[in-house]
mmCIF file of the protein (N, C-alpha, C, O) and its ligand, coordinates in Angstrom:
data_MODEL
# 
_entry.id   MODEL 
# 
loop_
_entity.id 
_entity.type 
_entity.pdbx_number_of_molecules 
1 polymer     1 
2 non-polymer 1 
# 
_entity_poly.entity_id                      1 
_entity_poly.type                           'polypeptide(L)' 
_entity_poly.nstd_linkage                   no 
_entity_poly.nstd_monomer                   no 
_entity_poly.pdbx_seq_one_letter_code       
;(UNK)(UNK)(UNK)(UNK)(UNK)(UNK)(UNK)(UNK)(UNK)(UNK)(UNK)(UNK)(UNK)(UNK)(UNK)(UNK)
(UNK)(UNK)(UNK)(UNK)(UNK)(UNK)(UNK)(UNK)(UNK)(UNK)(UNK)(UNK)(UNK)(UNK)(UNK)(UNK)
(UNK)(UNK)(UNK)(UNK)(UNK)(UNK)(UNK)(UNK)(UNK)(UNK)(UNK)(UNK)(UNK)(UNK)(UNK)
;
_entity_poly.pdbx_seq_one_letter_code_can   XXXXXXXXXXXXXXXXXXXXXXXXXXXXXXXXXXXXXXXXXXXXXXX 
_entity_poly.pdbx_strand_id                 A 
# 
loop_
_entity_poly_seq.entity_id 
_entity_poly_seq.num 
_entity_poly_seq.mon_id 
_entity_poly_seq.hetero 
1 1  UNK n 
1 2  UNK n 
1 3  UNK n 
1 4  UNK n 
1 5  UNK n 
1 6  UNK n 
1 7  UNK n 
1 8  UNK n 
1 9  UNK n 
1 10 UNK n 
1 11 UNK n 
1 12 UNK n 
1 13 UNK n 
1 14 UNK n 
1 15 UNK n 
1 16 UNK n 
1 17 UNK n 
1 18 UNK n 
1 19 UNK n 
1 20 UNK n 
1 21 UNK n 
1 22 UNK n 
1 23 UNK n 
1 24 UNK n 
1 25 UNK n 
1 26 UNK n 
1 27 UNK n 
1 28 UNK n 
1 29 UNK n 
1 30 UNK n 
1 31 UNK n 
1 32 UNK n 
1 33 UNK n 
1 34 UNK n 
1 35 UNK n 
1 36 UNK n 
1 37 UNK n 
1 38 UNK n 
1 39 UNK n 
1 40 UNK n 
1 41 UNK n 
1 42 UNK n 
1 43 UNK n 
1 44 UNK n 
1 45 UNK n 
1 46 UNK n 
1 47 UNK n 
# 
loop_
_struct_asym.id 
_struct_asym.entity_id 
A 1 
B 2 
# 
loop_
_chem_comp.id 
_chem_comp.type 
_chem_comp.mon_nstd_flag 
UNK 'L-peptide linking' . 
ZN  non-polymer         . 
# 
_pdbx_entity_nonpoly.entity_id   2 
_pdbx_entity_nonpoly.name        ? 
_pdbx_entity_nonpoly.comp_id     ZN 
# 
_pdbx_nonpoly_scheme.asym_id         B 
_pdbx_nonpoly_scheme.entity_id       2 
_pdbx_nonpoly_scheme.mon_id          ZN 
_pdbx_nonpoly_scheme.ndb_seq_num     1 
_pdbx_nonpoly_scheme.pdb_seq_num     101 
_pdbx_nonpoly_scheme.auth_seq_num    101 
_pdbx_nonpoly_scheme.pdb_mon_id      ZN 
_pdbx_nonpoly_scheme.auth_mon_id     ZN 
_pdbx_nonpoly_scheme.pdb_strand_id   A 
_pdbx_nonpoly_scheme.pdb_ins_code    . 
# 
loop_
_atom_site.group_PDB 
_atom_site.id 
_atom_site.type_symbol 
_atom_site.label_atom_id 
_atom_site.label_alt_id 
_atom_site.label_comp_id 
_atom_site.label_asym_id 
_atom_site.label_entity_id 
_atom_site.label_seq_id 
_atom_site.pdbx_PDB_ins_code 
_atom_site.Cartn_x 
_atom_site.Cartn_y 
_atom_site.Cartn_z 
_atom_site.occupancy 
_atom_site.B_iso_or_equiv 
_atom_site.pdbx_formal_charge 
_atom_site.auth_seq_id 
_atom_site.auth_comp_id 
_atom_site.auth_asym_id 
_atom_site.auth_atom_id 
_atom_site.pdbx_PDB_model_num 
ATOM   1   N  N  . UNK A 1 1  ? -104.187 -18.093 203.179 1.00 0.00 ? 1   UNK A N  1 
ATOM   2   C  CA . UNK A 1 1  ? -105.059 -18.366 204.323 1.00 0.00 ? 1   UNK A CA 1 
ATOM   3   C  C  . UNK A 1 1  ? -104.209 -18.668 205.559 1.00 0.00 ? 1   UNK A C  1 
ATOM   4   O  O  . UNK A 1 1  ? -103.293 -19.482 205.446 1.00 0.00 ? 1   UNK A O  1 
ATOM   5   N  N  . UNK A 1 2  ? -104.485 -17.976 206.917 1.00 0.00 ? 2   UNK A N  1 
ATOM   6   C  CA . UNK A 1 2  ? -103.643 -18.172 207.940 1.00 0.00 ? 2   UNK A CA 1 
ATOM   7   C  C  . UNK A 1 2  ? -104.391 -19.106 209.144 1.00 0.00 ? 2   UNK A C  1 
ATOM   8   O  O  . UNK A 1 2  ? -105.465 -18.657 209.546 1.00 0.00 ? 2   UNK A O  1 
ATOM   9   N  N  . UNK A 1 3  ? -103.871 -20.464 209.796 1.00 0.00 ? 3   UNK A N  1 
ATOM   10  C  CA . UNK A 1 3  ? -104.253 -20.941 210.405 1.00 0.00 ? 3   UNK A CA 1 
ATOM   11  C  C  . UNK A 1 3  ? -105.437 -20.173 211.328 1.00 0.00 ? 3   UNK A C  1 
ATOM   12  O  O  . UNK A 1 3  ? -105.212 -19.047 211.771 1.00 0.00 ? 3   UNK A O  1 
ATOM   13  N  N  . UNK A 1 4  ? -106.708 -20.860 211.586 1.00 0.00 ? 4   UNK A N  1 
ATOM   14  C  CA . UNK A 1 4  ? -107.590 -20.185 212.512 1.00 0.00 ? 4   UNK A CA 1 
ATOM   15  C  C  . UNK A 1 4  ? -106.854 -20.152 213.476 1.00 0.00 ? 4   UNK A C  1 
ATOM   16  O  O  . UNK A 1 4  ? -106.908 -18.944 213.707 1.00 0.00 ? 4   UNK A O  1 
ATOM   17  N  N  . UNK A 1 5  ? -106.018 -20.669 214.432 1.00 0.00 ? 5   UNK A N  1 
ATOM   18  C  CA . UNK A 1 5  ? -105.586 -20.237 215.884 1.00 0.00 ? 5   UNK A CA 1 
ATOM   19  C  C  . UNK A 1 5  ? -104.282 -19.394 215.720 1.00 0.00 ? 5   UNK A C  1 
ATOM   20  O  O  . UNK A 1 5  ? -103.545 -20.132 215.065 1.00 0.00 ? 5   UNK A O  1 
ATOM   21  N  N  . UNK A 1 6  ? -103.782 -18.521 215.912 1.00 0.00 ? 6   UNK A N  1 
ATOM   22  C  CA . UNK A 1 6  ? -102.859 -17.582 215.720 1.00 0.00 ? 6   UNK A CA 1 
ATOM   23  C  C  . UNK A 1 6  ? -102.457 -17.267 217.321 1.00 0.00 ? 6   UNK A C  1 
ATOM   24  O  O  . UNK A 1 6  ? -103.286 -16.740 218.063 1.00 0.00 ? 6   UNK A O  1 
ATOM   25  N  N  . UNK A 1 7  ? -101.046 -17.652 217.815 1.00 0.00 ? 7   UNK A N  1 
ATOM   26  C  CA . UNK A 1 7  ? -100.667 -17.367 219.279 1.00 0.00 ? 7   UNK A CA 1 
ATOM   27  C  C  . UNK A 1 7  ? -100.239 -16.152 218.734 1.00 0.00 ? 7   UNK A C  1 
ATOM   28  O  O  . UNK A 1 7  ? -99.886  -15.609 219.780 1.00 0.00 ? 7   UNK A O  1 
ATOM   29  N  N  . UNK A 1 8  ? -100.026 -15.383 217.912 1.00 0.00 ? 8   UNK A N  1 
ATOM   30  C  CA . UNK A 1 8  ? -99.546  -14.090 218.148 1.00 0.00 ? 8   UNK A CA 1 
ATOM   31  C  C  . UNK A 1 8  ? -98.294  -13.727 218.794 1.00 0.00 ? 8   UNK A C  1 
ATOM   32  O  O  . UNK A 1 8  ? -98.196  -12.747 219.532 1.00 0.00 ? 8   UNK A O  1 
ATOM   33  N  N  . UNK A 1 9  ? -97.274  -14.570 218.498 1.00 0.00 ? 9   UNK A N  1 
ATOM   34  C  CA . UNK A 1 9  ? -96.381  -14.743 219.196 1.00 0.00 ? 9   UNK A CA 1 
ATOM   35  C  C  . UNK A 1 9  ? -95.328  -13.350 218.827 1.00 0.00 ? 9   UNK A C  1 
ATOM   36  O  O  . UNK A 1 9  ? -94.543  -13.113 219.744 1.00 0.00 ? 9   UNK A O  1 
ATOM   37  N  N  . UNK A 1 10 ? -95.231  -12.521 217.750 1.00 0.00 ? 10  UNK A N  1 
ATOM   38  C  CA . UNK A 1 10 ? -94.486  -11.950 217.010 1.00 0.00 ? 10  UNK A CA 1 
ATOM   39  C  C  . UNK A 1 10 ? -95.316  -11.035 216.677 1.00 0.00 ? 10  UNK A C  1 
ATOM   40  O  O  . UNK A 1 10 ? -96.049  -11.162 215.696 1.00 0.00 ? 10  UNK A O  1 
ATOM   41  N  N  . UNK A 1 11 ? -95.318  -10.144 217.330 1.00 0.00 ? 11  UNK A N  1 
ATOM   42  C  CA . UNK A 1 11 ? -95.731  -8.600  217.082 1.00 0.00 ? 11  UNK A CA 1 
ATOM   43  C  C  . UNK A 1 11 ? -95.119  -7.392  217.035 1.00 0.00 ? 11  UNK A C  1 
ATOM   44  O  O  . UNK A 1 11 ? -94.055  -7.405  217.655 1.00 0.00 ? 11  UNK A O  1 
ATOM   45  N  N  . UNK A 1 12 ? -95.392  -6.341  216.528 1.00 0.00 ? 12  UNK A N  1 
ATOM   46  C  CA . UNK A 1 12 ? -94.508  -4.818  216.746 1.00 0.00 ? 12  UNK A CA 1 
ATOM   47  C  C  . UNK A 1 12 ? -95.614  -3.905  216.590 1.00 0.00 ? 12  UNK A C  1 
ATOM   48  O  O  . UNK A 1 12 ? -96.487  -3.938  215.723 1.00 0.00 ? 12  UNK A O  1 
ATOM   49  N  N  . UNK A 1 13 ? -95.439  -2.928  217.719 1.00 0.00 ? 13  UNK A N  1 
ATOM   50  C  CA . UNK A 1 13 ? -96.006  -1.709  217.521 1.00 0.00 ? 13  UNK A CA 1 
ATOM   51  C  C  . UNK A 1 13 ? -96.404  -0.975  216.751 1.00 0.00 ? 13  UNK A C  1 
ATOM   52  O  O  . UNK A 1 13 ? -95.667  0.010   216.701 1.00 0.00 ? 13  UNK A O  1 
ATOM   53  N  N  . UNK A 1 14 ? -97.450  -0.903  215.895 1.00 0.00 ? 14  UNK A N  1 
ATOM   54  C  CA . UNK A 1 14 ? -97.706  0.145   214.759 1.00 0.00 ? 14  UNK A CA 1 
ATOM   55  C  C  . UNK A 1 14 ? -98.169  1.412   214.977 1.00 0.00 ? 14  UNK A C  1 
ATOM   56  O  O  . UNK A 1 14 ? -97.945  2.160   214.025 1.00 0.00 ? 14  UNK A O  1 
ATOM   57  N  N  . UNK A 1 15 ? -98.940  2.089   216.231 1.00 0.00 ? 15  UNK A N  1 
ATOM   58  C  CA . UNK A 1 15 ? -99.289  2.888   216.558 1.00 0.00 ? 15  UNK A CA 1 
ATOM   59  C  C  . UNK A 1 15 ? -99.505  3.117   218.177 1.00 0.00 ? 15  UNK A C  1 
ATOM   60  O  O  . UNK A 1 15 ? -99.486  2.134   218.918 1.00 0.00 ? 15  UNK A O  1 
ATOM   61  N  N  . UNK A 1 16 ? -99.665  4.143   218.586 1.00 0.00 ? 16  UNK A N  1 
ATOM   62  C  CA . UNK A 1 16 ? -100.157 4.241   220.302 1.00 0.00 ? 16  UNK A CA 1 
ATOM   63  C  C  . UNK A 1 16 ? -100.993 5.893   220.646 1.00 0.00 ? 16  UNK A C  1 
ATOM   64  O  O  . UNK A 1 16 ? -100.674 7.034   220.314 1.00 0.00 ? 16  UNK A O  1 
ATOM   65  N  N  . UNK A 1 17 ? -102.113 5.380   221.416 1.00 0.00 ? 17  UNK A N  1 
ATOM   66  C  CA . UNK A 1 17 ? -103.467 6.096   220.577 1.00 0.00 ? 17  UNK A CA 1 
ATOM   67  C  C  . UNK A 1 17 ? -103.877 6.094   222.402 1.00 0.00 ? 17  UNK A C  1 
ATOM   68  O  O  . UNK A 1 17 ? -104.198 4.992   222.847 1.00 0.00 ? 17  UNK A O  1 
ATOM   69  N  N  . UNK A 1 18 ? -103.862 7.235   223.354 1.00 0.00 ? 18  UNK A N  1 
ATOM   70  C  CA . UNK A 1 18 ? -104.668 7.329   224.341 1.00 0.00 ? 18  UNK A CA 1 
ATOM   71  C  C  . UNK A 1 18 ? -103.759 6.582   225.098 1.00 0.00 ? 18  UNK A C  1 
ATOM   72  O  O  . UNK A 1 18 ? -104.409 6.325   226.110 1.00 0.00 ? 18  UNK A O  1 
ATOM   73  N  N  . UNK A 1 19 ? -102.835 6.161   225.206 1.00 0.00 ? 19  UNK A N  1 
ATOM   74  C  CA . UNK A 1 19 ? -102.242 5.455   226.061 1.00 0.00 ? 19  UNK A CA 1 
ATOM   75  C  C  . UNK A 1 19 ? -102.199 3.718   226.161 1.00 0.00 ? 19  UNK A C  1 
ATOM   76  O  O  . UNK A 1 19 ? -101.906 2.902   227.034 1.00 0.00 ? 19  UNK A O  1 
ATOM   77  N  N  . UNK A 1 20 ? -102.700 3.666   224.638 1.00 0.00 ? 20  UNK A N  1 
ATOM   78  C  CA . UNK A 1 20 ? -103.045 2.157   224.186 1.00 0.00 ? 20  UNK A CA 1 
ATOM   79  C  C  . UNK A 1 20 ? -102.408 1.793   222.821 1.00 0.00 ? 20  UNK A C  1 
ATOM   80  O  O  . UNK A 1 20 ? -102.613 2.193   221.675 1.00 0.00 ? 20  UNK A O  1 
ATOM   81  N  N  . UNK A 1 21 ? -101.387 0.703   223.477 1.00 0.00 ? 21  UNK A N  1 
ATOM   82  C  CA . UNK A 1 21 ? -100.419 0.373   222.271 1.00 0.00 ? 21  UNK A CA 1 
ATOM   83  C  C  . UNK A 1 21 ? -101.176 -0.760  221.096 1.00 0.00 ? 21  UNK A C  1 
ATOM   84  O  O  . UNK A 1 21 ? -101.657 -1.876  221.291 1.00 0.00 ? 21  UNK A O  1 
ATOM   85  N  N  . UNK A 1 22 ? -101.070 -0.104  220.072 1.00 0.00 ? 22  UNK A N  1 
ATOM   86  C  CA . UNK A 1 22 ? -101.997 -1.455  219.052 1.00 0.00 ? 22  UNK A CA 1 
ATOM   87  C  C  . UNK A 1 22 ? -100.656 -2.076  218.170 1.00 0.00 ? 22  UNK A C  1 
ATOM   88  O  O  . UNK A 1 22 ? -99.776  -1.331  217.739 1.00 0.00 ? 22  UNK A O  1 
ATOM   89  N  N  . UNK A 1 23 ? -100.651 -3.396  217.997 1.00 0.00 ? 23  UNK A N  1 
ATOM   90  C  CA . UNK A 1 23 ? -100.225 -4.021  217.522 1.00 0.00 ? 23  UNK A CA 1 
ATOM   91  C  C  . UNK A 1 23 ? -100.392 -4.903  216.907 1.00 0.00 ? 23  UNK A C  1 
ATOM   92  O  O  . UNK A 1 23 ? -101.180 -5.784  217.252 1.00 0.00 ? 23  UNK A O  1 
ATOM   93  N  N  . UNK A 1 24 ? -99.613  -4.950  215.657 1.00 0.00 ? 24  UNK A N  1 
ATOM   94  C  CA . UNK A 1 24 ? -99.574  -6.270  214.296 1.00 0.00 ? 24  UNK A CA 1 
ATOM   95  C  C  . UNK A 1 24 ? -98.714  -7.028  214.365 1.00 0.00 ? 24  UNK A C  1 
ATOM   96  O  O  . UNK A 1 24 ? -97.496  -6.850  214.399 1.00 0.00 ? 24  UNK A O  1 
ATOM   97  N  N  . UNK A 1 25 ? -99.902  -8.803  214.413 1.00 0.00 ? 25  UNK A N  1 
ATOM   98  C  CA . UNK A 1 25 ? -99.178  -9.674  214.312 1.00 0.00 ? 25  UNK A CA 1 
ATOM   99  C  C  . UNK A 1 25 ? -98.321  -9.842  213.149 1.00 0.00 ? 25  UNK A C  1 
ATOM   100 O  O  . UNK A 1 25 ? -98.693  -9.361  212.079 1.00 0.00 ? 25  UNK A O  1 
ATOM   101 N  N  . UNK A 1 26 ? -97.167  -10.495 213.236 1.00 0.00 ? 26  UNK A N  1 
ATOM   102 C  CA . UNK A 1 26 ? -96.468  -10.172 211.838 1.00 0.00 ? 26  UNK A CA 1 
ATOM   103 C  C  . UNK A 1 26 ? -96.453  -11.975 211.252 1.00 0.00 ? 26  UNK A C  1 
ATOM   104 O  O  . UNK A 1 26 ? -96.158  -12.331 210.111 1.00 0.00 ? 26  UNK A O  1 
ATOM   105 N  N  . UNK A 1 27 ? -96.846  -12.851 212.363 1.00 0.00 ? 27  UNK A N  1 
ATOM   106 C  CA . UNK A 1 27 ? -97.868  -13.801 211.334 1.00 0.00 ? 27  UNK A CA 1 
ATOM   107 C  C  . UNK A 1 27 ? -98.881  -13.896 210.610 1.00 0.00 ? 27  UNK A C  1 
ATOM   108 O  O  . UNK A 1 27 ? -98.919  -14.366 209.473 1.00 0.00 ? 27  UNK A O  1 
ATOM   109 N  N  . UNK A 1 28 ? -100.149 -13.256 211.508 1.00 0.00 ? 28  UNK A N  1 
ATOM   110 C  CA . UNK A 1 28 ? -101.251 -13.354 210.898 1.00 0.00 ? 28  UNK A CA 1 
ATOM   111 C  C  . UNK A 1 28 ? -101.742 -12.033 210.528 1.00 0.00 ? 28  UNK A C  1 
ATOM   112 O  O  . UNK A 1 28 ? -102.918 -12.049 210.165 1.00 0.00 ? 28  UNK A O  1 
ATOM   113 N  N  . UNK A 1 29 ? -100.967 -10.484 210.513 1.00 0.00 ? 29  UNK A N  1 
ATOM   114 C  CA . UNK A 1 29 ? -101.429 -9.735  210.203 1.00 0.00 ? 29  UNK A CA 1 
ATOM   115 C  C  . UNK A 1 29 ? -103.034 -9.427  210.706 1.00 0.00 ? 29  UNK A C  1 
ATOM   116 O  O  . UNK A 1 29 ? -104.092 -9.134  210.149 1.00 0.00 ? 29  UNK A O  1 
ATOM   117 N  N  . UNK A 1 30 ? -102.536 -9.688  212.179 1.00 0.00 ? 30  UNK A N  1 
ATOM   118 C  CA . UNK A 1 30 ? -104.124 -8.553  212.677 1.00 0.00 ? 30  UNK A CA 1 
ATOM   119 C  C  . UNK A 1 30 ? -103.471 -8.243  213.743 1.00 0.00 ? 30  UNK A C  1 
ATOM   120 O  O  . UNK A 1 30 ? -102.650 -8.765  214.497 1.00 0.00 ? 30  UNK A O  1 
ATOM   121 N  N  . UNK A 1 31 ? -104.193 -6.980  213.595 1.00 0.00 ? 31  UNK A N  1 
ATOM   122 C  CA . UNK A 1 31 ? -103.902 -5.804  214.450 1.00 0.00 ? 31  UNK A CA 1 
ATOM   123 C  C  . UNK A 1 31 ? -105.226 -5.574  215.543 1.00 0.00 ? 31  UNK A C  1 
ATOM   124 O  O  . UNK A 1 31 ? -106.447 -5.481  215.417 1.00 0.00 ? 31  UNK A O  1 
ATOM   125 N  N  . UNK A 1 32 ? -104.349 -5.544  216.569 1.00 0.00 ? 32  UNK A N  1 
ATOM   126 C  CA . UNK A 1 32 ? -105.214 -5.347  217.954 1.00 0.00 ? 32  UNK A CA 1 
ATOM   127 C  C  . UNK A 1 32 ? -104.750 -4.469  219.253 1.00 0.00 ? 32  UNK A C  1 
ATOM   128 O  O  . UNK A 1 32 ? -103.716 -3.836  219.037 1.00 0.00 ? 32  UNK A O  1 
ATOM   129 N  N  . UNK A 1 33 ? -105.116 -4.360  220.110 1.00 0.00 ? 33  UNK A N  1 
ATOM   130 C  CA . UNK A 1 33 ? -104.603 -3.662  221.292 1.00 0.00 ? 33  UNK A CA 1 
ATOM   131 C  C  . UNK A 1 33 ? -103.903 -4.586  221.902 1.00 0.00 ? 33  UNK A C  1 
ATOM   132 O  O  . UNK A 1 33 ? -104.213 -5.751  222.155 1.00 0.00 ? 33  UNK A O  1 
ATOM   133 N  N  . UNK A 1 34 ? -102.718 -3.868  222.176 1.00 0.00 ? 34  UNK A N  1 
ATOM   134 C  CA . UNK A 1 34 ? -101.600 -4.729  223.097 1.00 0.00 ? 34  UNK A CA 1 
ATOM   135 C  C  . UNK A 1 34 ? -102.052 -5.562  224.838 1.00 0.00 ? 34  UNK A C  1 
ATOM   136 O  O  . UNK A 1 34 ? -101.635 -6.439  225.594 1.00 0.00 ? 34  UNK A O  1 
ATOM   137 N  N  . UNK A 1 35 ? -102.992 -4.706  224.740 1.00 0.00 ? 35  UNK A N  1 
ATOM   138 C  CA . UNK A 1 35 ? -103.539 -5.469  226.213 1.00 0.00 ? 35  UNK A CA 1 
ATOM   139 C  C  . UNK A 1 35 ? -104.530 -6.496  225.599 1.00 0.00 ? 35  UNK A C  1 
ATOM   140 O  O  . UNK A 1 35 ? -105.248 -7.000  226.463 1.00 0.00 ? 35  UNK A O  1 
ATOM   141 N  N  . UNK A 1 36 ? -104.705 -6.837  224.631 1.00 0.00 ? 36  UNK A N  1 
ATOM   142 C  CA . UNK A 1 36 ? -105.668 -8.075  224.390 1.00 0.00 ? 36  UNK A CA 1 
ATOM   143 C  C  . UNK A 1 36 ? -104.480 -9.553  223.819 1.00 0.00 ? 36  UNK A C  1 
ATOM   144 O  O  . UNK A 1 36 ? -104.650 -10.721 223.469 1.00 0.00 ? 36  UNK A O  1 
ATOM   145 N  N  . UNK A 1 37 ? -103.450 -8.745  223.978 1.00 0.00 ? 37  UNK A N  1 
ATOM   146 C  CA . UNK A 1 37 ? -102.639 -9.459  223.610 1.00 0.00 ? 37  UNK A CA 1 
ATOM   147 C  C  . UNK A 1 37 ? -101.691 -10.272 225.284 1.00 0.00 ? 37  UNK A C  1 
ATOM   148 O  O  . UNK A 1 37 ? -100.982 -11.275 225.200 1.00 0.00 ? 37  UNK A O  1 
ATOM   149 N  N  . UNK A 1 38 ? -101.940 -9.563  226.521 1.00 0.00 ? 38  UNK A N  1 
ATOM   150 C  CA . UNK A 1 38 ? -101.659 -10.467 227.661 1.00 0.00 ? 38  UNK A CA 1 
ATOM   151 C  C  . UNK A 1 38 ? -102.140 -11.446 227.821 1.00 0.00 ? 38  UNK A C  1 
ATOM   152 O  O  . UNK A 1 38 ? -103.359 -11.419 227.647 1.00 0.00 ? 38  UNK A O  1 
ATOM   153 N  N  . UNK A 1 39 ? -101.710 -12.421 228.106 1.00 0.00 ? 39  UNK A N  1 
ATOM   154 C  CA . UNK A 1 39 ? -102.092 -14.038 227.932 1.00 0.00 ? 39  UNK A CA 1 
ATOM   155 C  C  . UNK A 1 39 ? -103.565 -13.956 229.450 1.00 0.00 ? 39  UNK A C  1 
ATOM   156 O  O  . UNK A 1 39 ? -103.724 -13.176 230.389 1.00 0.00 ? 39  UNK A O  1 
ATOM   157 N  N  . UNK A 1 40 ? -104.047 -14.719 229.152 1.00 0.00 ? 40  UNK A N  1 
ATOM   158 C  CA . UNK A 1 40 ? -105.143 -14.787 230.223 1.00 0.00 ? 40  UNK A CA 1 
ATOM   159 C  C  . UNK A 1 40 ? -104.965 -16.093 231.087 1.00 0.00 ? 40  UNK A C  1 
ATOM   160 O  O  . UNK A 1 40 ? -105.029 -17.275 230.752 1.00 0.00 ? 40  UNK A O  1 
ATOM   161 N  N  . UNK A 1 41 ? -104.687 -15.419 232.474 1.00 0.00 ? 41  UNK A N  1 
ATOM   162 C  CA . UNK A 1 41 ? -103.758 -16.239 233.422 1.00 0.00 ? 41  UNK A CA 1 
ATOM   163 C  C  . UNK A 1 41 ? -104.746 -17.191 234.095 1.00 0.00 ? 41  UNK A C  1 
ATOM   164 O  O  . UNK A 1 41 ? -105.332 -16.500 234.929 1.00 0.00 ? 41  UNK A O  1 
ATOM   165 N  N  . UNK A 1 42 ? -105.246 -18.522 234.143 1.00 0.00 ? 42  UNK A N  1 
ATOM   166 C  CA . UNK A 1 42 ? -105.474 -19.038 234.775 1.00 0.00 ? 42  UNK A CA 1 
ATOM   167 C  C  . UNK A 1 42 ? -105.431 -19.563 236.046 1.00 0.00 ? 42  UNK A C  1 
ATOM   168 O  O  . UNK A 1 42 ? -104.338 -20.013 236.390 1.00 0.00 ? 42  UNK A O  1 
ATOM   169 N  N  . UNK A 1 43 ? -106.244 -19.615 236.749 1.00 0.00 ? 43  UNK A N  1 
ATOM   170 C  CA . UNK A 1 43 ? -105.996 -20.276 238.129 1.00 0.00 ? 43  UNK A CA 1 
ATOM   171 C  C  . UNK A 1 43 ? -105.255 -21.839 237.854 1.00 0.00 ? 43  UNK A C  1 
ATOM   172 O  O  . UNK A 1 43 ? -104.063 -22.095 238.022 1.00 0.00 ? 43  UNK A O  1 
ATOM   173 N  N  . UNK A 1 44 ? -106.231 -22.699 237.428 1.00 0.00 ? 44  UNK A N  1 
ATOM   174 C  CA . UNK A 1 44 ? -105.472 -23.734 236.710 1.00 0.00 ? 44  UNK A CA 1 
ATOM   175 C  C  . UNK A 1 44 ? -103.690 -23.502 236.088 1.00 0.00 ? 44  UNK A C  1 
ATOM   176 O  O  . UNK A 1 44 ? -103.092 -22.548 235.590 1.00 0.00 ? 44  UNK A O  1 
ATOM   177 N  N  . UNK A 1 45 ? -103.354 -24.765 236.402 1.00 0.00 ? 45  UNK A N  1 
ATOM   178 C  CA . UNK A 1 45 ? -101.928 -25.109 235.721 1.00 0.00 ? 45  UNK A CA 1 
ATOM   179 C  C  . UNK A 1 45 ? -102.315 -26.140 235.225 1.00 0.00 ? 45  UNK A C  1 
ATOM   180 O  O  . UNK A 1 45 ? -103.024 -27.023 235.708 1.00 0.00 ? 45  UNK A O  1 
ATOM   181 N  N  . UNK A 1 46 ? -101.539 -25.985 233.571 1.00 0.00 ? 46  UNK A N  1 
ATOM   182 C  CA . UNK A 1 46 ? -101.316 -26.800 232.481 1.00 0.00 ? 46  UNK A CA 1 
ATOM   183 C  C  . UNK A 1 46 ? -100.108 -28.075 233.368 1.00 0.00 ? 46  UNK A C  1 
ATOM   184 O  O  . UNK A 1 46 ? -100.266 -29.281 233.558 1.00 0.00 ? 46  UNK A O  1 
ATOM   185 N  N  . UNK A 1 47 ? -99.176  -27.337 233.670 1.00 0.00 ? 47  UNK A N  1 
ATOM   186 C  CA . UNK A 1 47 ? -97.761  -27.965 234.004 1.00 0.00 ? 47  UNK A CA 1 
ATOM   187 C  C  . UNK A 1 47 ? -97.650  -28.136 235.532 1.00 0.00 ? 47  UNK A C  1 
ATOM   188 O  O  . UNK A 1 47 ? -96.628  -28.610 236.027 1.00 0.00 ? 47  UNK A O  1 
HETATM 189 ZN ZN . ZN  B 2 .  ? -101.183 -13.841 214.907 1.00 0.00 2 101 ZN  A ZN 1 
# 
């Protein structure tokens, strides 16, 4: 069982399909599109 929150920190390319790179986490083993994988930039700062 892999923690519910997964940063996805560690991925590699498994395929590229239309101009859309998909990639597997190689923690949690899921595979998604590399653009869902850009962090979502807040206006807000943490720091
Ligand atoms: Zn992950």
């Amino acid at each position: 069982m892999q923690p519910a929150a997964c940063d996805h920190n560690r991925t590699q390319i498994i395929a590229r399909r239309n101009g859309i790179d998909y990639v597997e986490c190689l923690d949690c083993r899921q595979v998604f599109e590399a653009e869902d994988l850009e962090p979502v930039k807040a206006d807000e700062e943490d720091e």
